[in-house]
C-alpha positions in Angstrom: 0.0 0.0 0.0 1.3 3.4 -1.3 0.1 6.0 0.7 -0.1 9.9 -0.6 0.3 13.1 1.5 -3.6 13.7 2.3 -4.4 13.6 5.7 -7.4 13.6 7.9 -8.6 15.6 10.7 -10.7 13.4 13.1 -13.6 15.2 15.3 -12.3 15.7 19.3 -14.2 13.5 21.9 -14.7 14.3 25.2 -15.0 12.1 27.9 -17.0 13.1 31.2 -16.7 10.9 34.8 -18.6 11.9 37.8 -18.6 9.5 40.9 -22.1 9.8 41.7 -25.4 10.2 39.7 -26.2 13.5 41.6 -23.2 14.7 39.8 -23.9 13.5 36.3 -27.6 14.6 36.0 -26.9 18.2 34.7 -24.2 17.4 32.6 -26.7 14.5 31.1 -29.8 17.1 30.7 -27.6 19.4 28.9 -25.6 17.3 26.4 -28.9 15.7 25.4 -26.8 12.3 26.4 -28.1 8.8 26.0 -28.0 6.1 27.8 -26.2 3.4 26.7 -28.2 0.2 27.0 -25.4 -2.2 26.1 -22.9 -1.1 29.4 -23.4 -3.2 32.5 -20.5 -2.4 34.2 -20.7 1.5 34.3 -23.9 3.6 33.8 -22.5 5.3 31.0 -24.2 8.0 28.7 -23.4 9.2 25.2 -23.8 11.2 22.2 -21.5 11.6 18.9 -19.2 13.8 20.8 -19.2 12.9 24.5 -19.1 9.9 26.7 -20.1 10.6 30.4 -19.6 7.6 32.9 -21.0 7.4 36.7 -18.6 5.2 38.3 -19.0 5.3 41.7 -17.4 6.7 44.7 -13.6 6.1 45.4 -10.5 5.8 43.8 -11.2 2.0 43.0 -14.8 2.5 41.4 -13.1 5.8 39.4 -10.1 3.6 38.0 -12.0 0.8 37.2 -14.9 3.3 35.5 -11.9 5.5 33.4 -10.4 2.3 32.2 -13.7 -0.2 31.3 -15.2 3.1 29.3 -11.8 4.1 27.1 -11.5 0.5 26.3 -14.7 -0.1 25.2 -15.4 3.4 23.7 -12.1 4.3 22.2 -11.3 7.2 20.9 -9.2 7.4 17.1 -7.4 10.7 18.2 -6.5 12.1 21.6 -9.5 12.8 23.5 -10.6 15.6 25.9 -11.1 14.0 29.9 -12.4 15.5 32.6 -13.4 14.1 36.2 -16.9 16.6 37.4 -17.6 16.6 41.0 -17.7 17.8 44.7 -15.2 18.5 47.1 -14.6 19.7 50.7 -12.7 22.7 52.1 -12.2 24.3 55.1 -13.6 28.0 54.7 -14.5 28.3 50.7 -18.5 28.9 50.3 -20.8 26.0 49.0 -20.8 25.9 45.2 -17.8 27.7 44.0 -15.8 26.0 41.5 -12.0 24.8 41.1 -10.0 23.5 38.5 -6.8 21.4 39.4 -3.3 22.4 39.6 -2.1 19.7 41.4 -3.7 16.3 42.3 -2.0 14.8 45.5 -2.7 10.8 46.6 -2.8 11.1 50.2 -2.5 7.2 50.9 0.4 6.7 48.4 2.0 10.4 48.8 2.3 10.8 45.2 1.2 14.1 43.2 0.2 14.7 39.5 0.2 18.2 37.8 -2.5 18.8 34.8 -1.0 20.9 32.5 -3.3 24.5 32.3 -2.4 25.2 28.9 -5.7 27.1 28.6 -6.5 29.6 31.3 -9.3 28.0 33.5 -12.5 30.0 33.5 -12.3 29.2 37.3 -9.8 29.5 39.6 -7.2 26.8 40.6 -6.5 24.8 43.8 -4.6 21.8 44.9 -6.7 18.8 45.5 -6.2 16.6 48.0 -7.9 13.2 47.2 -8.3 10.8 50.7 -9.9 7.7 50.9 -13.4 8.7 53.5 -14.8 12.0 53.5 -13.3 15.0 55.4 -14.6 16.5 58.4 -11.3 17.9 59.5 -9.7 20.0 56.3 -6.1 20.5 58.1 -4.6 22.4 54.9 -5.9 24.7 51.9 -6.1 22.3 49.6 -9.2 20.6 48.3 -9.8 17.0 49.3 -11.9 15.1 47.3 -12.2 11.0 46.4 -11.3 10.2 43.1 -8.9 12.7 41.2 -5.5 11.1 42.0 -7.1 7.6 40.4 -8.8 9.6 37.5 -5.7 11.2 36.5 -3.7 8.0 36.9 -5.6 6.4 34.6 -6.3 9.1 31.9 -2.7 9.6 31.5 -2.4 6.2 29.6 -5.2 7.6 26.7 -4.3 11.0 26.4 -2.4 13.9 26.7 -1.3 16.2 30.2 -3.0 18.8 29.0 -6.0 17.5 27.9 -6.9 15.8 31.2 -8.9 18.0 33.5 -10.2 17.8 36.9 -13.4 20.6 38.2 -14.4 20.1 41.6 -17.5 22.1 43.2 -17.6 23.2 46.9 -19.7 20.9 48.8 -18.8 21.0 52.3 -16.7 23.3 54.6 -16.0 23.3 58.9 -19.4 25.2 59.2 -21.3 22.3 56.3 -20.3 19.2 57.1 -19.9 16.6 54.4 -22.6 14.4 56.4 -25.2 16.7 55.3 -25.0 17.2 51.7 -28.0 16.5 49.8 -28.1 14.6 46.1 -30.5 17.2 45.2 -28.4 20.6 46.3 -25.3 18.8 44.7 -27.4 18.8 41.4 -28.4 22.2 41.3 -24.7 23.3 42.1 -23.5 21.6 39.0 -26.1 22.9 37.1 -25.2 26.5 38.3 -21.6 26.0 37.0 -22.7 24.4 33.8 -22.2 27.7 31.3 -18.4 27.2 33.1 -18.0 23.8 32.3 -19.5 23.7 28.9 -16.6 26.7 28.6 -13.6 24.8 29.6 -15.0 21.7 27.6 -14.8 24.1 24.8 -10.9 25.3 25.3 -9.9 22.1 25.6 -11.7 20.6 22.5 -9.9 23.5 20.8 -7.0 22.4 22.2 -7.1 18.8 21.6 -8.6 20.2 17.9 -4.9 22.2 17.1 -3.3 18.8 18.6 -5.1 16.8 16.0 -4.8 18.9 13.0 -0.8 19.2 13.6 -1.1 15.2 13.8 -3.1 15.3 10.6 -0.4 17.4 8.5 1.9 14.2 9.5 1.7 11.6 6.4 -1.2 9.3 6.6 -1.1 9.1 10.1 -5.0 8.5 10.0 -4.8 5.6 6.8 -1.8 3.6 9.0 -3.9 3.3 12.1 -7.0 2.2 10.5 -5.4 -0.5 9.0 -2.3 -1.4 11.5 -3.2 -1.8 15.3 -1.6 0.6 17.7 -1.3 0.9 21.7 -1.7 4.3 22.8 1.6 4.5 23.9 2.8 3.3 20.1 0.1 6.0 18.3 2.6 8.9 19.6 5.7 7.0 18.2 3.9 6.8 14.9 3.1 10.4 15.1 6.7 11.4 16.2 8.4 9.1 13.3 5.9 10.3 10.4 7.1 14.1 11.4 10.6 12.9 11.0 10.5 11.3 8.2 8.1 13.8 6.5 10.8 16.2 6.7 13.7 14.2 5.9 12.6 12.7 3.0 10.9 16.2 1.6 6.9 14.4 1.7 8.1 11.3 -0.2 5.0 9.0 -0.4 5.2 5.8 2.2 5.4 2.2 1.0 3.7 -0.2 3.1 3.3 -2.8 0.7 5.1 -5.6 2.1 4.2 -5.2 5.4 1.5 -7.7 6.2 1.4 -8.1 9.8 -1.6 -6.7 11.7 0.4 -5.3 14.8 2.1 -1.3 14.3 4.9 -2.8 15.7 6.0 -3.9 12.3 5.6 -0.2 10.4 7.4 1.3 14.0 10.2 -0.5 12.9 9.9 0.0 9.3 9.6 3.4 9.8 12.9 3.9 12.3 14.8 2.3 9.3 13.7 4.7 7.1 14.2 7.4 9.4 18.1 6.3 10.9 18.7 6.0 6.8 17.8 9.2 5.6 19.6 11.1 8.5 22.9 9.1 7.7 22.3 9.5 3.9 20.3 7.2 2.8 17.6 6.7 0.1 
């Protein structure tokens, strides 16, 4: 297969997870989302452009939902993610909103830092994410159940920046977290939804520039519909096409002989070509 210097631009997907149903409601309502009948596992919603998933509460339920729905509803590009939620802090009032600029595991210690790219339309906190609700908030950072797993597991189907947390006030020292109601939690979301539906936006742009940069790279979009990739392998292919693009002046790509199904094969067809051109080959 001989493959020309035409490339496609795929539509960006977004991918909502909210821990509890409270949570999702709003976001459900104002997609126009779907249920999808098939999913056992998850309650999981949809439309052309988003996926939302209720997985649960806790880091467990939230790792398991992030990696059963981008398995089974995989994206072709990189997608837009975003854990929706609640969260506890000491003094902030009920129902204002956060975005993430650091994600700490308190039971493993370790920390992860989305990349703001894009300028929240909210402003950003630390989030804190424990393993029982808070009724103690010993330091200003937000502490939540389910970020530090969401993030974990995004990571592997997407890019930094791309993966977003928003976390709304739910209870404070004078609100404790034993008396938040399903209902309020609802109508807080849906307060913050003209913000949400804003960041979903910067980021589809985002991911949108992303994808149209990957599209200018030779029949990136033609190899992996025919050749099976890993996530991790889809960026190599990307990297190596840009090489190679440039090296050999837009030469048109020969796949022909290479039968097998795996991308492995075209990787290392591809780092041939590449390590020949830049010591002089072709």
């Amino acid at each position: 297969m001989v493959l020309s210097s035409a490339a496609l631009v795929s539509e960006v997907y977004c991918y909502f997870f909210a821990a509890l149903p409270c949570e999702a409601k709003p976001l459900i309502e104002h997609f126009k989302l779907k249920k999808e009948l098939s999913c056992t596992a998850f309650t999981i919603y949809r439309n052309s452009q988003i996926t939302l998933t209720v997985t649960g509460i806790g880091k467990s339920s939230m790792a398991a939902g992030v990696a059963y729905t981008l398995a089974l509803f995989s994206a072709p590009t990189l997608p837009v993610l975003m854990n929706v939620g609640i969260a506890g802090h000491g003094s902030y009032q009920l129902g204002s909103v956060f975005a993430a600029d650091k994600i700490t595991d308190q039971e493993s210690g370790r920390s992860y830092y989305p990349q703001l790219i894009v300028n929240p339309p909210c402003p950003t906190q630390a989030f804190t994410t424990v393993v029982q609700p808070q009724l103690e908030y010993p330091s200003e950072s937000l502490y939540e159940m389910e970020a530090s797993a969401f993030y974990e597991i995004a990571i592997r189907f997407s890019s930094n920046e791309l993966i977003q947390c928003i976390k709304i006030i739910s209870d404070n020292k004078n609100n404790p977290s034993t008396q938040i109601k399903p209902a309020q939690v609802s109508r807080w979301l849906s307060d913050v939804l003209p913000l949400i539906e804003k960041y979903y936006s910067q980021l589809s742009r985002l991911a949108s520039m992303s994808q149209t940069q990957l599209a200018h790279t030779v029949n990136y979009a033609e190899i992996i519909t025919n050749w099976h990739f890993t996530t991790s392998e889809k960026l190599q292919l990307s990297n190596l096409l840009s090489k190679r693009s440039i090296l050999t002046q837009h030469k048109p790509l020969d796949l022909t002989d290479i039968s097998a199904a795996s991308g492995k094969a075209v990787l290392k067809y591809l780092r041939a070509e590449v390590d020949k051109q830049a010591f002089g080959g072709f």
